[in-house]
N, C-alpha and C positions, 0 to 999 in steps of 0.2 A: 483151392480156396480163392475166391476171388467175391466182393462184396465191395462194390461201390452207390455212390448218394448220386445224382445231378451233378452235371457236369462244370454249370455256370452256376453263377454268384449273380442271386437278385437283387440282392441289394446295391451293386456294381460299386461295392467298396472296399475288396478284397485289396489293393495295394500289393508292392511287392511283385516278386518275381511273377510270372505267366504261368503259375503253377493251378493243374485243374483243381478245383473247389470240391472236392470227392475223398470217401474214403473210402480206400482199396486195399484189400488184401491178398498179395500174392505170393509170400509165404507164413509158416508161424511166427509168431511174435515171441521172443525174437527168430529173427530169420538166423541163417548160417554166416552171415559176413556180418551183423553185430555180434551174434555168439563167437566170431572171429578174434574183434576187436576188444570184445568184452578180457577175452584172456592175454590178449597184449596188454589192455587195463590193470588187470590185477600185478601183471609184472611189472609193470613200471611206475603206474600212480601210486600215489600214497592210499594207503586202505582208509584211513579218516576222512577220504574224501568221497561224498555216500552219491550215487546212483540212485535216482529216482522210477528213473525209467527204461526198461531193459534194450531199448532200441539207438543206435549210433545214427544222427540225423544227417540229412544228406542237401537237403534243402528246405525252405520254409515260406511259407507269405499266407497271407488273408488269413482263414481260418485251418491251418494243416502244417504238418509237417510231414517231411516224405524222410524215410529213413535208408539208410546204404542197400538193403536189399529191395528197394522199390515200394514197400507198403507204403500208403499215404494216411495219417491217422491225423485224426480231428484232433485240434489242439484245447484244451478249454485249462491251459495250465497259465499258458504266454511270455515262457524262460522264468517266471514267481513274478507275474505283472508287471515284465519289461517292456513286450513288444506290445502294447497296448495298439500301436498303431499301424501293427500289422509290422512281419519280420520284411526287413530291408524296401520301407515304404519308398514312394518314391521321391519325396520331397529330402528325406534321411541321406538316402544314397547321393542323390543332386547335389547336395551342401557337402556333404564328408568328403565326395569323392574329389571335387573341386578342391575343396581345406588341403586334401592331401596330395595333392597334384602340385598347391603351394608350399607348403612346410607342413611339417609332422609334430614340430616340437621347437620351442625356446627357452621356456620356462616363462610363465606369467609374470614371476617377479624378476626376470634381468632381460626379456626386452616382450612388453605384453604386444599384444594385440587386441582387433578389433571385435573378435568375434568372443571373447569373455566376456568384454563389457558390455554386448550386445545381448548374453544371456543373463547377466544381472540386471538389465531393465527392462529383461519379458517376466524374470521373475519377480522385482516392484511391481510390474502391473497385475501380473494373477495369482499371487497369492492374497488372501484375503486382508481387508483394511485398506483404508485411503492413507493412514500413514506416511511420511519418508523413510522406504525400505533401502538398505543395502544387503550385501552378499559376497559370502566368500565360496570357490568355489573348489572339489573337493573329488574324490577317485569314489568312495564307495559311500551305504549308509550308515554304518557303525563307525566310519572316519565323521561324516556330518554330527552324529550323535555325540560324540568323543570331543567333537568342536564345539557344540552346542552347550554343551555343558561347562568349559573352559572360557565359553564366552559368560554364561548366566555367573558363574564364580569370581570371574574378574570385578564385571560389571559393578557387583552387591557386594561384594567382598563377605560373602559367606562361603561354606563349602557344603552343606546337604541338600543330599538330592534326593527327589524324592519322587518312587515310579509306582507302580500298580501287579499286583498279581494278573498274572497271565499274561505280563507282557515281555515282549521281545523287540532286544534292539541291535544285537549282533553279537558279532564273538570275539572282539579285542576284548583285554583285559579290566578294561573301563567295563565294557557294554555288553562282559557276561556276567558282569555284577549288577547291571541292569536289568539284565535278563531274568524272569520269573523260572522257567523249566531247566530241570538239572540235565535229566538224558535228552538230546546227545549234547548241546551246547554250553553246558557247565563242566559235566564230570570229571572229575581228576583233575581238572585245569589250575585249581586255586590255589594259593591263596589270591582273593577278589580286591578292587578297590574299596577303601573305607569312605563314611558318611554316604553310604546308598542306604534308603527306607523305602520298605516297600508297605503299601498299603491298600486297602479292598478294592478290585474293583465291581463295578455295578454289574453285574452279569442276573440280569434277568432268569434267565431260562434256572439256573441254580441260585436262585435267590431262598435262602430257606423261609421268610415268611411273606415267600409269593414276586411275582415280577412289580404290583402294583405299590407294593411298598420300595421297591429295590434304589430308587432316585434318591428318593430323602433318608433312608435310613443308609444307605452306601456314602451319600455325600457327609452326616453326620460325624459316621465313624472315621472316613478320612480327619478331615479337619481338629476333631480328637486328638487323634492321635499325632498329627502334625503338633498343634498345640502343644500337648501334654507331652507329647514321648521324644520329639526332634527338636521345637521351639520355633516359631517362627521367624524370631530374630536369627537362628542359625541358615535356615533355609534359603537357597538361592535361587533353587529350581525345584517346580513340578513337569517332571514329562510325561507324556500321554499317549498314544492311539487314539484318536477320536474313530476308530472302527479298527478292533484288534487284529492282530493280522495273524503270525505264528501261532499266539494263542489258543487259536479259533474261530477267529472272524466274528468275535463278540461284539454286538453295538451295545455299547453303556446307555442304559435307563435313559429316555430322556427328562432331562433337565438335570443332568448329574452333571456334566462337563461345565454348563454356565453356571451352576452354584460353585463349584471350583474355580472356574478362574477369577468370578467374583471376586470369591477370597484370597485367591494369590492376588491377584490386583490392590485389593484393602493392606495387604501385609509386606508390598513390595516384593512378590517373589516373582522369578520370573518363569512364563509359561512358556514349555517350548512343546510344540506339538511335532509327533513324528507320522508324515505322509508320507513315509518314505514308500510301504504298501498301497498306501490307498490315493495319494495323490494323481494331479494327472487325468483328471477324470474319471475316472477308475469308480467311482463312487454314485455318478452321474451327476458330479460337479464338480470345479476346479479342483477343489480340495471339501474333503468329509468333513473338516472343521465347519465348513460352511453349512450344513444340516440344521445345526443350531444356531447358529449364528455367531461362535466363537471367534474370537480373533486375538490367535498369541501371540506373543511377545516375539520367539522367532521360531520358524519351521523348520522343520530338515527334509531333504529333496533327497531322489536316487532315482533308482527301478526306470519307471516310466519317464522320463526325463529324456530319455536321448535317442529313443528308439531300437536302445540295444545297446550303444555302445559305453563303456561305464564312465560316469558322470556322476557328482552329489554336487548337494548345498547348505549350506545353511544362509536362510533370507531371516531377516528382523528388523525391529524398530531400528534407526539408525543410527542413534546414540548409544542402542547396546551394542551395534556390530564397530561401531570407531570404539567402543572403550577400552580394548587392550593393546597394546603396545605394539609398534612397528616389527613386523617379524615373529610377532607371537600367533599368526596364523599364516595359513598356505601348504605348501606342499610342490618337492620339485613336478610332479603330472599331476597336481590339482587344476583344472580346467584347460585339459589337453585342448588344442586348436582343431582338432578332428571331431571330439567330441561335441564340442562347441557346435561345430556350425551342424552336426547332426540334432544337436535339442534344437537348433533356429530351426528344423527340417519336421520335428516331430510334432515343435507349439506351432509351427505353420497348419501342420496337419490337421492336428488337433482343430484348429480354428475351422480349418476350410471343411471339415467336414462334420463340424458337430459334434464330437468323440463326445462330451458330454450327453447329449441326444440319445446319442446310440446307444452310450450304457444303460438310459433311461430304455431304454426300447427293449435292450437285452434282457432288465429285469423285468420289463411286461412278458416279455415272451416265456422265460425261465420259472417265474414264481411260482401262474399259476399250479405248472406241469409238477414242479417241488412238490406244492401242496398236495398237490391232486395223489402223490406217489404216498405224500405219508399217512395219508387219509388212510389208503388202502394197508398200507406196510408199517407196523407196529416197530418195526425196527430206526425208524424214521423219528425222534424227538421233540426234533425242532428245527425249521427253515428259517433261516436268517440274511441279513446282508441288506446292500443296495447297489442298486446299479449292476455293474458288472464284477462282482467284486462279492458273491453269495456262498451261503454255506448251509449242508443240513448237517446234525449233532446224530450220531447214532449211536442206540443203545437197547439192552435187553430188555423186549420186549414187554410192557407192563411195570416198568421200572426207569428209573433215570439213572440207572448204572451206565457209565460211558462201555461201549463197546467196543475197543479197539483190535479185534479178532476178527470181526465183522469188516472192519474197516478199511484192515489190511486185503482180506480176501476179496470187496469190493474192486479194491486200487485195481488188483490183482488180473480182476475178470475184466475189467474196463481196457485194461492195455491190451488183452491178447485179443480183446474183439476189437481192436483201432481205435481206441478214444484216450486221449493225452490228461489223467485227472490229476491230482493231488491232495493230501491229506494233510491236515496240519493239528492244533490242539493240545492243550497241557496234558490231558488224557491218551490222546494221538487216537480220537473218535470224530475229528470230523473231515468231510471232506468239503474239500475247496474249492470251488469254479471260479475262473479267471479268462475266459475267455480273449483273444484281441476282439478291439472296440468293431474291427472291420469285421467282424466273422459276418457272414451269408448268414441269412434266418433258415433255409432250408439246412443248411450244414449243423447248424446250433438246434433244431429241433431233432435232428439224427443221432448228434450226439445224447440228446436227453433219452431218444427211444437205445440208445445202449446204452447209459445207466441205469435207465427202468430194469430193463432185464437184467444185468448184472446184479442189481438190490433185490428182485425178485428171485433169482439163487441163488443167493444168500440165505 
């Protein structure tokens, strides 16, 4: 078996190791040295810890990943919209490698350094609003989440919170109560945090009386039931997805997010919007708040942030990040100095090369071809998304039944032909493209001709 694409990268923004721009198959997927490792896995990992993908990676950059037995499979997953800018770019490696050459570690709060406070005023400047932003800084995004809402609580001195069906924000004990989906990230785990309300979100595609009502009568029923069932004098925070991520990669109606924060704004609540998924560019713009023109109170950072290495945030207005008390935030590896200077390596990147652009390009390139598959393939519901950052819903055919049997055996066909996908969804019927912002156009159109096929055996 052997099946590889071109060998170079046209677009010459593959980053990252000299690895060729190709997918190659030279054995099955998985080969015999990740079905190796795979069984030292099961002896030693914990089993709640879930495998996506049956292959042990060996190297990574531009648009690929090459796994222990030599196959080189197109990525269009990107670690769940880490390596946005391409795995171990060059700007990423230059700054960490340097950080770590200097020190590894102090702890920000007993002797800081310069490279934190160098990443909390890239993030005042690209997160959305002209504002005075500060920021604290943070290991993962259900820590940021955890913070964000400890922050909106202090701030207002209320304590309800209040999130959205289908959404997802992690799996601490706070942020599985946040979380809308029970299997795998709830089950068994509870009992939850109290004062979380969960309420509709706009989802188009299952709007029952149509997508064209879905804005106004979605934002209605929120606000409702804020009102009547939580109080607004109770409420401290609404948190969001401004482009859902785990859920499904739902874009909310528009004009549903700005009649929300309107009203949190009217009522003193605070908005905190979670990019943790989608920011970064990822959207094909700093941040997907920016679509509509929202600007919340404070955001939560992760994923894409560091080029890989783990890093969060929470950025906001900056009287809500001073209101709680000395020592009521932080964390001893909250803005590791390694970390650090790889996000200075990544928003470099980012910059120099247009990442935003690119996801714009990504989605010229990707939608059509969507479209054009569901036109043909009744299994196909609905194409979604923006930027880099798209998703199609499948389901049985002639029906909006979510199909997640289909979707599975999709994943399924896609890995053993070299293509890196992912599925996600409260149904667990969609799949998810995520490709890095550097992927080659030739590499990205190869991967769509093996998802074509893969949905067409289906």
């Amino acid at each position: 078996m052997n099946q590889t694409s071109a060998m170079t990268d046209p677009s010459g923004l593959s980053g990252g190791p000299s690895l060729p721009q190709e997918r190659k198959l030279v054995t099955e997927i998985p080969g015999p040295r990740s079905r190796e490792l795979a069984a030292r896995q099961r002896a030693a990992v914990a089993a709640g810890v879930p495998t996506i993908t049956p292959v042990f990676a060996q190297a990574a950059g531009g648009g690929v990943v090459v796994d222990v037995d030599g196959n080189s499979l197109i990525d269009f997953g990107s670690g769940i919209a880490v390596t946005s800018v391409g795995n171990s770019a060059e700007a990423v490696v230059r700054r960490a490698s340097a950080q770590l050459a200097r020190f590894t570690h102090t702890c920000a709060m007993v002797a800081p350094y310069e490279e934190y406070v160098a990443v909390c005023e890239e993030l005042a400047r690209v997160t959305p609003g002209d504002h005075a932003k500060k920021s604290v800084l943070l290991n993962s995004g259900a820590e940021a989440v955890e913070n964000a809402v400890k922050i909106a609580r202090y701030a207002t001195g209320r304590q309800a919170v209040v999130v959205f069906e289908h959404a997802y924000h992690g799996r601490t004990n706070l942020t599985m109560a946040l979380t809308a989906k029970d299997m795998p990230y709830k089950h068994g785990f509870g009992p939850f945090a109290p004062e979380v309300y969960r309420v509709p979100t706009a989802y188009p595609y299952r709007w029952l009386t149509g997508a064209e009502r879905c804005a106004e009568e979605a934002a209605e029923q929120v606000i409702e039931k804020i009102t009547k069932e939580v109080g607004t004098e109770n409420t401290a925070a609404i948190l969001f997805e401004p482009l859902l991520g785990e859920g499904g990669f739902i874009e909310p109606a528009k004009g549903f997010l700005p009649r929300i924060a309107a009203f949190a704004a009217e009522h003193g609540i605070v908005t905190i919007a979670d990019e943790i998924q989608s920011g970064f560019c990822r959207t094909g713009q700093w941040f997907a708040c920016e679509d509509e023109d929202v600007v919340p109170d404070l955001v939560t950072l992760a994923k894409g942030i560091a080029g890989g290495l783990p890093l969060a945030a929470v950025t906001g207005r900056a009287e809500l990040m001073d209101a709680a008390h000395a020592g009521g935030l932080g964390g001893t590896y909250g803005g590791n100095p390694v970390a650090c200077a790889a996000a200075l390596g990544a928003i470099e990147t980012m910059r120099e090369l247009d990442l935003a652009g690119r996801a714009r390009r990504i989605e010229e390139v990707m939608k059509p071809r969507l479209r054009a598959m569901a036109e043909r393939l009744p299994l196909i519901g609905e194409v979604r998304g923006r930027g880099a950052m798209l998703a199609i819903e499948l389901v049985r055919p002639g029906t909006k039944e979510p199909n997640a049997a289909a979707t599975a055996a999709v994943v399924a066909a896609c890995h053993r032909a070299g293509l890196l996908v992912l599925s996600c969804g409260t149904y667990g019927n969609v799949l998810r493209f995520l490709p890095p912002l550097v992927i080659g156009e030739e590499l990205l159109n190869e991967g769509l001709d093996v998802l074509e096929e893969a949905l067409a055996g289906v």
